[in-house]
C-alpha positions as CSV (number, residue, x, y, z in Angstrom):
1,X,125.6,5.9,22.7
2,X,126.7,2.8,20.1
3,X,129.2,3.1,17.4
4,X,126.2,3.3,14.3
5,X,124.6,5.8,16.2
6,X,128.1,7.8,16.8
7,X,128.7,7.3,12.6
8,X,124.8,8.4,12.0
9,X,124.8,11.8,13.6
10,X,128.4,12.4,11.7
11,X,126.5,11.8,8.6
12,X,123.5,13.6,9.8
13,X,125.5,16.8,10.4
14,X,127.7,16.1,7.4
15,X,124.5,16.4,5.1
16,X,123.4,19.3,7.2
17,X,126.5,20.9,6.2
18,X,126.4,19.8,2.7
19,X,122.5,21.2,2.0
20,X,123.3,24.7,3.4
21,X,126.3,25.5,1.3
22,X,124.9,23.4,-2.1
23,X,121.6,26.8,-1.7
24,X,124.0,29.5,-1.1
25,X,126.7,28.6,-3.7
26,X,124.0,27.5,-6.1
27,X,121.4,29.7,-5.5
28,X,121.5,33.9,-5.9
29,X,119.8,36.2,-3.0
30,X,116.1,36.3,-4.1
31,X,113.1,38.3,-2.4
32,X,109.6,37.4,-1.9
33,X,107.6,37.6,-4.9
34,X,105.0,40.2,-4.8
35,X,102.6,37.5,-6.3
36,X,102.9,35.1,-3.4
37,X,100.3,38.0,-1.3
38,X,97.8,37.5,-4.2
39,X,95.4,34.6,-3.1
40,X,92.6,33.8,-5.0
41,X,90.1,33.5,-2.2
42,X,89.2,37.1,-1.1
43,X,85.9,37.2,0.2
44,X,84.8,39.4,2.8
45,X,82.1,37.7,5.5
46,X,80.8,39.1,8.7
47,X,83.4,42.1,8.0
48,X,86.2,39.8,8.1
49,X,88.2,40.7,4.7
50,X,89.8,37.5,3.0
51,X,87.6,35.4,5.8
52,X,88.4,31.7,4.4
53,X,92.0,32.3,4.5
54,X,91.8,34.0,8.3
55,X,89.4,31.6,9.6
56,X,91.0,28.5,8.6
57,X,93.5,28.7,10.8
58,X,91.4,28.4,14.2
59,X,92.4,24.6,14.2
60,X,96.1,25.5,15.0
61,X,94.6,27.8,17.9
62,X,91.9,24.7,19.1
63,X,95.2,21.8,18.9
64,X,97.5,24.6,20.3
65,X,95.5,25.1,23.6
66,X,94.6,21.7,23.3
67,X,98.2,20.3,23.5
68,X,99.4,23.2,26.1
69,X,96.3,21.7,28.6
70,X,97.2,18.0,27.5
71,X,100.8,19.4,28.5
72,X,99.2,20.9,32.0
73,X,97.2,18.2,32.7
74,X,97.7,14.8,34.8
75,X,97.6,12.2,31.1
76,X,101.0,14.0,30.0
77,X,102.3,12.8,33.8
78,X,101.3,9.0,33.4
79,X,104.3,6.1,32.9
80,X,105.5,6.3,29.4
81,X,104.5,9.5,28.1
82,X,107.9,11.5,29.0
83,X,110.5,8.9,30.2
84,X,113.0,12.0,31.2
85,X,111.1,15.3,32.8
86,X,113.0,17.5,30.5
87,X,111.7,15.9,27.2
88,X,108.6,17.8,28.3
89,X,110.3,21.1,27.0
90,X,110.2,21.0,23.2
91,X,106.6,20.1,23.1
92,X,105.5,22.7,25.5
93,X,107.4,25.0,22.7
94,X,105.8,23.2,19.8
95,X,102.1,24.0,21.4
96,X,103.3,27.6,22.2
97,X,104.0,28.3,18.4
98,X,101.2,26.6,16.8
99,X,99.0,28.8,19.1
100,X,101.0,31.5,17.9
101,X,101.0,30.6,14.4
102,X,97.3,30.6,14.9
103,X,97.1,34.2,15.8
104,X,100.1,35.4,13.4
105,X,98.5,33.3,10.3
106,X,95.3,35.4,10.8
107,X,96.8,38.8,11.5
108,X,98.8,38.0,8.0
109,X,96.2,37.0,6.1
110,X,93.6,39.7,7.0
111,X,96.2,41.9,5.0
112,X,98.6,40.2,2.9
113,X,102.4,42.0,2.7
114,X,105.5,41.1,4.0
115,X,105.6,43.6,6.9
116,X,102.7,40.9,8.1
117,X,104.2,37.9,7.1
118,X,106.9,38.2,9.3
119,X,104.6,37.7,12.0
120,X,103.1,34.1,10.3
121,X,106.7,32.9,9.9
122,X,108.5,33.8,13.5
123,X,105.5,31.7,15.2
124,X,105.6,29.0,12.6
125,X,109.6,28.5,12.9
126,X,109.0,27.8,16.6
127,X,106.7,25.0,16.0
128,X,108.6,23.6,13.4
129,X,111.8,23.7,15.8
130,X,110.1,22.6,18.8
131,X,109.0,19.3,17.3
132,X,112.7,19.2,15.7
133,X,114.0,19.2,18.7
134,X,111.6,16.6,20.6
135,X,112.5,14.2,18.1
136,X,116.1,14.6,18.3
137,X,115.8,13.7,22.2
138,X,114.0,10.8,21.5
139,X,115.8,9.2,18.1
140,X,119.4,10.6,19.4
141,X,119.7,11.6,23.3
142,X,117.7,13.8,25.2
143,X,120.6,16.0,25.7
144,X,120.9,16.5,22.0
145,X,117.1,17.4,21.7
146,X,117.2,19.6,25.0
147,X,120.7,21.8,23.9
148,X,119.6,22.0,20.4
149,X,116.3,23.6,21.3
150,X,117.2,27.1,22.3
151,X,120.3,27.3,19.4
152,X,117.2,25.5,17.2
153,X,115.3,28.8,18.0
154,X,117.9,31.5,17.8
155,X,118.7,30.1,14.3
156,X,115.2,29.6,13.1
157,X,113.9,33.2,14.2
158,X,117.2,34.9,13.4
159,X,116.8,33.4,9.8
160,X,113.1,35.2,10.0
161,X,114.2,38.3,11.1
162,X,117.4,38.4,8.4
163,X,114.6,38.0,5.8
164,X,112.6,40.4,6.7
165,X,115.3,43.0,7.1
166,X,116.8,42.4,3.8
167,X,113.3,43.0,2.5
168,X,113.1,46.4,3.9
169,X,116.8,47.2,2.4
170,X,115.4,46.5,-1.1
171,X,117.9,43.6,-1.1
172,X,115.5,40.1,-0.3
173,X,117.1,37.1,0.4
174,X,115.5,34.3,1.2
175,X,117.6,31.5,1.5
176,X,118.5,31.3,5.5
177,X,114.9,31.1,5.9
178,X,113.9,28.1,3.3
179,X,116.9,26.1,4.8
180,X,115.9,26.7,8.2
181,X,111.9,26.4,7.1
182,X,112.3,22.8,5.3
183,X,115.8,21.2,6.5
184,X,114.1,20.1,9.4
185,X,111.9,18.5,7.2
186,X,114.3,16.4,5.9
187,X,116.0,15.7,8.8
188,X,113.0,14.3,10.2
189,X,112.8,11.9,7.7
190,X,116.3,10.9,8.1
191,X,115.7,10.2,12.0
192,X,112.9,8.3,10.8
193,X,114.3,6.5,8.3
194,X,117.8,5.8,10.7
195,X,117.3,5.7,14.5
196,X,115.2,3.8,16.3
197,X,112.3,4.9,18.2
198,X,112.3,5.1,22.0
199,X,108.3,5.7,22.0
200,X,104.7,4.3,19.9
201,X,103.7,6.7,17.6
202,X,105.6,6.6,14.6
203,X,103.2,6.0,12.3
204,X,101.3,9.3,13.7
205,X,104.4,11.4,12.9
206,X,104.8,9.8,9.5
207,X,101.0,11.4,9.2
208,X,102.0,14.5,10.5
209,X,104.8,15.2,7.8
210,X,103.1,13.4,5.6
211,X,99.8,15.9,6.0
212,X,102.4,19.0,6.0
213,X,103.6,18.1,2.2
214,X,99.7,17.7,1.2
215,X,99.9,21.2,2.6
216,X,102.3,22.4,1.1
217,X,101.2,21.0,-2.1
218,X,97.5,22.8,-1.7
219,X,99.7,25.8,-1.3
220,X,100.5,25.8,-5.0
221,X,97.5,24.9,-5.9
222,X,95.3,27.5,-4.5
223,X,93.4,28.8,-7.7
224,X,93.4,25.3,-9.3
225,X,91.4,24.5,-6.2
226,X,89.5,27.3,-6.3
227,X,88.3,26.9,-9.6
228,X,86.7,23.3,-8.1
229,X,83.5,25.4,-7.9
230,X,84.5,28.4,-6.1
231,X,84.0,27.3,-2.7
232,X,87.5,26.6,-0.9
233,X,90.6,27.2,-2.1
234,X,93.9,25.9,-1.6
235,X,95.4,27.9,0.7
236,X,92.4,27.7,2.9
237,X,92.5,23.2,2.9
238,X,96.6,23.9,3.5
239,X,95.3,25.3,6.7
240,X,92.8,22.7,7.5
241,X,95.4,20.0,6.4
242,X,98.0,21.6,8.2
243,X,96.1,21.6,11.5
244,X,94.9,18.0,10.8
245,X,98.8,17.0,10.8
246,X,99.5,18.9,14.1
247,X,96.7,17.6,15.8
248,X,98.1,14.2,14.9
249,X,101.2,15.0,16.8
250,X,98.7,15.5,20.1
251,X,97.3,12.2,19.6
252,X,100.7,10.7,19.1
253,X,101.4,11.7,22.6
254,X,98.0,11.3,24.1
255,X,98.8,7.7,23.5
256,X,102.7,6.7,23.2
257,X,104.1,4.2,25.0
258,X,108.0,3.4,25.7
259,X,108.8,1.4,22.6
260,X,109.1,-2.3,23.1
């Protein structure tokens, strides 16, 4: 490992550091608003109640298998894919939780309250740290990205979990959670932006975060959507979009090659 890249991962955890204790000096505990369960598409079809917003998410399920048998399969064992067996690890976790997410996304949007939600956001913190982490073995060391992984999880779910319990003591507090949900995020960028790539692909995980902030965006705009017509709403195109940038992530390693 060089010097610059020695000095980058300083500044990497320096800013880490920095971004946790700028939201919890700056920011009071605040609880889920009861408005965020309120979607604006709630139409019942074939019996399924709020069926746009449950449906939707069968494209995590279809890229989630899909990766897991890519994962299985004899293409993730050809020359380039994985230079180092254990880089394997945090995708195999990545595919696991968007599978999961699938199944959890539904459950929670069949009836929207926070008791549910806490089973959209434990599976959804697993992807988000599995792909963390198979980044960080690539742009850093694999070491990094393999010893990060499990504290990656424990953190992420743990953050999940504190949430939810302060929730149920009438004293919500959601800022372990939005650090741990979007600090990755960021950092992403930042290994992006800063170390070099060890694989092809780049520009596919450049789509991938880049669909996951049209997501995001859609989120807010669900009624504005909506009110396109009355056919789709936002929420329901965040899940389409969303799935569009994991699949993206699939095809980034369906086809990588060891950097030149």
């Amino acid at each position: 490992m060089t010097r610059a890249t020695r000095l980058r991962i300083a500044l990497l955890g320096i800013a880490t550091i920095i971004v946790v204790a700028i939201v919890f000096t700056a920011f009071d505990p605040f609880p889920q608003p009861a408005w965020y369960h309120q979607f604006v598409d709630q139409r019942e079809m074939f019996r399924i109640p709020n069926a746009m917003n449950v449906v939707s998410n069968l494209p995590f399920l279809v890229v989630g298998l899909g990766g897991l048998m890519f994962m299985a399969g004899e293409q993730s064992r050809r020359p380039g894919v994985f230079l180092e067996p254990r880089e394997r690890w945090p995708y195999l976790v990545y595919f696991i939780g968007l599978a999961l997410t699938a199944l959890g996304s539904a459950y929670y949007h069949a009836a929207p309250d926070n008791e549910r939600l806490v089973w959209d956001r434990l599976p959804l913190m697993v992807t988000f740290m599995g792909l963390f982490a198979g980044v960080l073995a690539e742009r850093i060391s694999v070491s990094v990205g393999i010893w990060s992984l499990i504290p990656l999880l424990a953190a992420a779910t743990g953050s999940v979990m504190q949430w939810h319990l302060s929730e149920r003591a009438g004293a919500g507090d959601m800022r372990f959670y939005l650090v741990m949900q979007f600090y990755p995020i960021l950092a992403l960028l930042a290994l992006l932006a800063f170390f070099p790539p060890k694989y092809t692909g780049t520009s596919d995980l450049i789509g991938s975060l880049s669909a996951y902030g049209i997501a995001k965006a859609l989120e807010a705009l669900d009624k504005q959507v909506y009110a396109q017509g009355g056919y789709i709403s936002g929420h329901t195109l965040k899940h389409l979009v969303a799935g569009l940038g994991a699949y993206l992530i699939l095809f980034m390693l369906q086809r990588r090659k060891p950097a030149a």
